[in-house]
VEXFIPA-943886 format. One record per atom (N, C-alpha, C, O): residue in three letters; x, y, z. Coordinates in steps of 0.02 Angstrom, whole numbers, padded with zeros to 5 digits, always signed. Atoms other than C-alpha are relative to their C-alpha. Example, Ala and Ser with C-alpha at 12.3 -4.5 7.8 and 13.67 -1.06 7.14 Angstrom:
residues 2
ALA+00045-00059+00000ALA+00615-00225+00390ALA+00045+00060+00000ALA+00097+00059+00033SER-00042-00059-00003SER+00684-00053+00357SER-00039+00055+00037SER-00014+00110+00045
***
This chain:
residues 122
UNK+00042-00060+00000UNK+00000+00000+00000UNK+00044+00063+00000UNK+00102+00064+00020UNK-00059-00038-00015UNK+00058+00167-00017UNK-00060+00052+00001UNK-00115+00043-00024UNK+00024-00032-00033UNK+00004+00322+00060UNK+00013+00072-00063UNK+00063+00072-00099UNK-00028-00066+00008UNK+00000+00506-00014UNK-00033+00048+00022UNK-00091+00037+00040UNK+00026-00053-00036UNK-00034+00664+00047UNK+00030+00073-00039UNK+00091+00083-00044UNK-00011-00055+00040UNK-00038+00835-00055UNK+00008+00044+00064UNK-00016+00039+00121UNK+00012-00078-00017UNK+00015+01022-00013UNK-00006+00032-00028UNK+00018+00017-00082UNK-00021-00048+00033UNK-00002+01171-00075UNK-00084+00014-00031UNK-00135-00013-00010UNK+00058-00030+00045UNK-00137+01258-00197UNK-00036+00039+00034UNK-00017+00042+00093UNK+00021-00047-00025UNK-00247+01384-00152UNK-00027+00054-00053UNK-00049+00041-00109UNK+00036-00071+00035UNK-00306+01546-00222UNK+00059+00050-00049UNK+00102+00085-00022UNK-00055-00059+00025UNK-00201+01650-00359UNK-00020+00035-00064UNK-00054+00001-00103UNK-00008-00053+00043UNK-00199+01799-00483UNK-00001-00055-00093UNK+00028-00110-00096UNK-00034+00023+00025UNK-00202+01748-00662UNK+00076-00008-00040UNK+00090+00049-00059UNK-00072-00018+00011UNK-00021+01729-00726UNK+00047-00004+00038UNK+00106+00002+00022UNK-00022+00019-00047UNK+00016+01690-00563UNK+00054-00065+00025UNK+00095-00072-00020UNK-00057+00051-00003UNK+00139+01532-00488UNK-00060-00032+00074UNK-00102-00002+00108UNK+00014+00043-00054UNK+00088+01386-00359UNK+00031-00067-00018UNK+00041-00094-00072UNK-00054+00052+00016UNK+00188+01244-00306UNK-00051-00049+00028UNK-00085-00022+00073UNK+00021+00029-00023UNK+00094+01084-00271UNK+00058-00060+00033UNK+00114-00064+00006UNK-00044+00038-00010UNK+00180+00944-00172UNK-00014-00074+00032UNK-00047-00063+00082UNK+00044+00042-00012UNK+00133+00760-00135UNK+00068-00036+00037UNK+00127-00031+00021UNK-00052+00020-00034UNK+00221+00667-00010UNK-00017-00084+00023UNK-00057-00099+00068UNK+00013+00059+00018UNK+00228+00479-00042UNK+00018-00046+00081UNK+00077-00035+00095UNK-00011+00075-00011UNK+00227+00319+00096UNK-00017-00060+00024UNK-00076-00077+00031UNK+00031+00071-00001UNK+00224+00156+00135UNK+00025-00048-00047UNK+00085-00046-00033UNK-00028+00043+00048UNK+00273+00032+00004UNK+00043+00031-00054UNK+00058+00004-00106UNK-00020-00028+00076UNK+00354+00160-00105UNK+00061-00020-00058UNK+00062+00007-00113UNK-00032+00048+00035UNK+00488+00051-00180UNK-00063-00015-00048UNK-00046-00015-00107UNK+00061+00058+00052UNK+00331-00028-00275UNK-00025+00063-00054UNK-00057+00044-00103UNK+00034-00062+00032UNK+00285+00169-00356UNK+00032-00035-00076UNK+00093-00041-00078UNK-00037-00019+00079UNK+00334+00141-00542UNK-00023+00094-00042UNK+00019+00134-00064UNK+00019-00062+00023UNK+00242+00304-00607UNK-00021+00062+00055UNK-00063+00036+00091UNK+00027-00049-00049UNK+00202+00471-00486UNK-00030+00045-00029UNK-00011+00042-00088UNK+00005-00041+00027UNK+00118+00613-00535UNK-00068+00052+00018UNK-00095+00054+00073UNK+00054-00048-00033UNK-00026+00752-00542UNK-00053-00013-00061UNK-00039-00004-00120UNK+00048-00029+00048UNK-00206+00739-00623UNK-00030+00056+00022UNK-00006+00100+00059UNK+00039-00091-00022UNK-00337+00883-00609UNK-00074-00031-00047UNK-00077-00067-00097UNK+00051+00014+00030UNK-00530+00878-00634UNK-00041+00071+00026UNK-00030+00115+00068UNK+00021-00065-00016UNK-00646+00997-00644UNK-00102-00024-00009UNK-00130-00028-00064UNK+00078+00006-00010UNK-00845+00961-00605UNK-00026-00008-00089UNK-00022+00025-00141UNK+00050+00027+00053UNK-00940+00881-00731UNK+00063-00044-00059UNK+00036-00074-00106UNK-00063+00016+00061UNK-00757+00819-00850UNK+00036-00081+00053UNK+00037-00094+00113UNK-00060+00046-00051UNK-00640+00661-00800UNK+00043+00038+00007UNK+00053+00091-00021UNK-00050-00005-00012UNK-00511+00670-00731UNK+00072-00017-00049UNK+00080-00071-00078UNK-00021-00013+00040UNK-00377+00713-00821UNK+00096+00017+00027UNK+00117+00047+00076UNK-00049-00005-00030UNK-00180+00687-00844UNK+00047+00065+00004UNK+00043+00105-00042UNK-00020-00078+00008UNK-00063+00845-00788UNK+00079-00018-00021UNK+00111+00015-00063UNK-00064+00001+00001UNK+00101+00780-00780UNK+00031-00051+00047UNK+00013-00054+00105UNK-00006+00064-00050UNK+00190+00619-00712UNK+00080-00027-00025UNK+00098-00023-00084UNK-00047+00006+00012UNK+00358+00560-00699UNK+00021-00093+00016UNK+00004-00120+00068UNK-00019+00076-00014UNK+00424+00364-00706UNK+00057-00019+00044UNK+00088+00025+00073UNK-00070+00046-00058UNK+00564+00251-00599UNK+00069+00032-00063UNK+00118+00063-00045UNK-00047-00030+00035UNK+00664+00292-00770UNK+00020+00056-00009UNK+00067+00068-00048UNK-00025-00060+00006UNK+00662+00476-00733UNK-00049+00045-00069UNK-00042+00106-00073UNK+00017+00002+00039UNK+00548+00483-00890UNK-00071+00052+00026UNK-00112+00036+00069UNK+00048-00039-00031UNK+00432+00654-00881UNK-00051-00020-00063UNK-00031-00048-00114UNK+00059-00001+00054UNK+00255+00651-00986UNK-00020+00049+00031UNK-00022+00049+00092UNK+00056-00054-00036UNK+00156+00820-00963UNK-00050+00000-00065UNK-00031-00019-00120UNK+00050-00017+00027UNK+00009+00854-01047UNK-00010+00071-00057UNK+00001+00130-00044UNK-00005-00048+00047UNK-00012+00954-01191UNK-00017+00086+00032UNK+00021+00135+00033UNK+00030-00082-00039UNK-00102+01118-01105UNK+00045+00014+00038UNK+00046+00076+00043UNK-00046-00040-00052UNK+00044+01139-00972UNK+00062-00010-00020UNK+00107+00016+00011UNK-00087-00023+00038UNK+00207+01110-01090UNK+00010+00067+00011UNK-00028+00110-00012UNK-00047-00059+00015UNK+00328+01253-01052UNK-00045+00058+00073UNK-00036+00119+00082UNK+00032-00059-00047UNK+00208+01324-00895UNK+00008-00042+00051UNK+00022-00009+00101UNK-00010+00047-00056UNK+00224+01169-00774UNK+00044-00035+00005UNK+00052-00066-00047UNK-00042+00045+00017UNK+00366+01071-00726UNK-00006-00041+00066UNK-00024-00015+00118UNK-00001+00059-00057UNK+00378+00909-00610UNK+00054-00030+00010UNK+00092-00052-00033UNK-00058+00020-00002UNK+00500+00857-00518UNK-00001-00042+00071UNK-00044-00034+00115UNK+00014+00080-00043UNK+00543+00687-00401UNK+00062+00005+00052UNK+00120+00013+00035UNK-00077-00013-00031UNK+00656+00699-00254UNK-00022-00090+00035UNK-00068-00102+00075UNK-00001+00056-00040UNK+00676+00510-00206UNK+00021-00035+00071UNK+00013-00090+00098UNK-00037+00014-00075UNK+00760+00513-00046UNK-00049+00002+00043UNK-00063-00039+00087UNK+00042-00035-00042UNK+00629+00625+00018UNK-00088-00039-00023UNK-00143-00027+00000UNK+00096+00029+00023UNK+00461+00520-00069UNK-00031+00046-00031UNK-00092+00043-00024UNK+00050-00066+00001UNK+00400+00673-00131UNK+00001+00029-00086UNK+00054+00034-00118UNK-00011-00040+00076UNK+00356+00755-00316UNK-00033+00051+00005UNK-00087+00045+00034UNK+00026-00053+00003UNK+00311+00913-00332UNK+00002+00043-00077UNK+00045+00037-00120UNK+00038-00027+00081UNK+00217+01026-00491UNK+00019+00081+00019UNK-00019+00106+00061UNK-00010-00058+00006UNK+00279+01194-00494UNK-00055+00020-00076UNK-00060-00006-00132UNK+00069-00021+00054UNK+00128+01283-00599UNK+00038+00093-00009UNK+00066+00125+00035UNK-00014-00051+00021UNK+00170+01442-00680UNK-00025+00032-00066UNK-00042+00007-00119UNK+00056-00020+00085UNK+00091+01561-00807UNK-00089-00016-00001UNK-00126-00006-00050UNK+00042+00017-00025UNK-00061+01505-00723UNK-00058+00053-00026UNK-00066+00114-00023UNK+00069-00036+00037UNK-00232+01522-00823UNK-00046-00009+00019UNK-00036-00052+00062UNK+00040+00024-00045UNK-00406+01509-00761UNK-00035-00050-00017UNK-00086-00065+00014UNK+00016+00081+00023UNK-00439+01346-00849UNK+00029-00037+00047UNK-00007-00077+00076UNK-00062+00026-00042UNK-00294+01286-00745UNK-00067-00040+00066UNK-00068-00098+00087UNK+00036-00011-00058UNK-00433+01298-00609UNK-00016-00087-00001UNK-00019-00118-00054UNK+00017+00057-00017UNK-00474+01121-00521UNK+00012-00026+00053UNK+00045+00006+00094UNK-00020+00057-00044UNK-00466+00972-00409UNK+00083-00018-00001UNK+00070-00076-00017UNK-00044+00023+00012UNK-00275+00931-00419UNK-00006-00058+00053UNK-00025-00049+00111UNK-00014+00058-00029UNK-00241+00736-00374UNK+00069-00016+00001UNK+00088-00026-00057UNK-00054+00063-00011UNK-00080+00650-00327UNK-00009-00062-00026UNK-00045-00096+00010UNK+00011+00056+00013UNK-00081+00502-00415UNK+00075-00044+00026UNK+00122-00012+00050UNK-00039+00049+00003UNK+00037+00348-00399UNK-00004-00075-00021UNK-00026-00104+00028UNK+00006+00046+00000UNK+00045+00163-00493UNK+00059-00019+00009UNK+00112+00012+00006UNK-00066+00037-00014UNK+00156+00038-00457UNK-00021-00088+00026UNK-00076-00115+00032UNK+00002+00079-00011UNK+00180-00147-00412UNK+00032-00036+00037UNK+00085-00008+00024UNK-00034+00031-00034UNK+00265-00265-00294UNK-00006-00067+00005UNK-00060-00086-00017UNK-00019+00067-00007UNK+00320-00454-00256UNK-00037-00016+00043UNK-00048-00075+00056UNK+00045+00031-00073UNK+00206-00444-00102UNK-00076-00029-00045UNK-00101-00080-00022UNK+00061+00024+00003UNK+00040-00469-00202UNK+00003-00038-00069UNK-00042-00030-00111UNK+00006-00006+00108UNK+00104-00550-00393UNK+00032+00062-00033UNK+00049+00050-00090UNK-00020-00036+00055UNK+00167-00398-00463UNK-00078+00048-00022UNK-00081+00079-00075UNK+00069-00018+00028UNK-00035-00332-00467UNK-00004+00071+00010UNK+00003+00104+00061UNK-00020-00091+00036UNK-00030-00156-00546UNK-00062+00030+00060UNK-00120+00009+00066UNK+00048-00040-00042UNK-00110-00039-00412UNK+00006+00078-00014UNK+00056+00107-00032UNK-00024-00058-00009UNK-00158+00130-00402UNK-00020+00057+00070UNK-00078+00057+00091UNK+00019-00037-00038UNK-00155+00261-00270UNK-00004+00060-00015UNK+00033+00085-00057UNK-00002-00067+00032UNK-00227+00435-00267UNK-00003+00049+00067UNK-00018+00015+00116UNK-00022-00030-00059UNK-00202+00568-00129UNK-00082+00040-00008UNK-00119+00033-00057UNK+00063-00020-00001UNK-00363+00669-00078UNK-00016+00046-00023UNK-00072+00065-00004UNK+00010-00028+00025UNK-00347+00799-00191UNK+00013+00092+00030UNK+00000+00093+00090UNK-00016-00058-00004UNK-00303+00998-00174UNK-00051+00054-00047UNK-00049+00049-00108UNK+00017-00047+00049UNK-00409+01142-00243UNK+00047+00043-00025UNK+00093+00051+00015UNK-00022-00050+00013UNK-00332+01272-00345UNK-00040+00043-00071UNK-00054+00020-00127UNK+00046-00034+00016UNK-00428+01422-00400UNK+00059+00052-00025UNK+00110+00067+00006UNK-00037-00033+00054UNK-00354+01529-00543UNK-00054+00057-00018UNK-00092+00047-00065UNK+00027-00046+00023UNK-00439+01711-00533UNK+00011+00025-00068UNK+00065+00015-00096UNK-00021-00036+00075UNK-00460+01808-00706UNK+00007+00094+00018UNK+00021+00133-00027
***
């Protein structure tokens, strides 16, 4: 099992900056992928940006060149620096995490942290 727990988000200007930060544990050896979705009432959920065991970033087309993610492994923790911040931006942000371990088969799980608002005035 593995645990996460977000910080950060809140209320900002548009054009503005916010750092989100998710702080992974419990089994986290087993994480293969980490990362951030975002949803917004009535839409799925949707991917923002997620980084792999290989170091390997994917972001999402809408936040190339305005969001960057980054994995400190010592510490369990990834965090989304948001910048350029538009009021689409606006949502639920989730912590996600899949991954797998020897304890159950190898059976692909996923965990998601309880989510963060962040509200992007115009």
């Amino acid at each position: 099992q593995v645990q996460l727990v977000e910080s950060g988000g809140g209320l900002v200007q548009a054009g503005g900056s916010l750092e989100l930060s998710c702080s992974a544990s419990g089994n986290t050896p087993s994480i293969n992928t980490i990362g951030w979705y975002r949803q917004t009432p009535g839409k799925q959920r949707e991917l923002v940006a997620s980084i792999d065991r290989r170091e390997i970033l994917n972001y999402a087309d809408f936040v190339k060149g305005r969001f960057t993610l980054s994995r400190n492994n010592a510490e369990s923790t990834v965090s989304l620096q948001m910048k350029s911040l538009k009021p689409e931006d606006t949502a639920v942000y989730y912590c996600h995490a899949a991954g797998a371990s020897a304890d159950d088969n190898y059976a692909l799980h996923d965990y998601w942290g309880q989510g963060t608002q962040v509200t992007v005035a115009s």
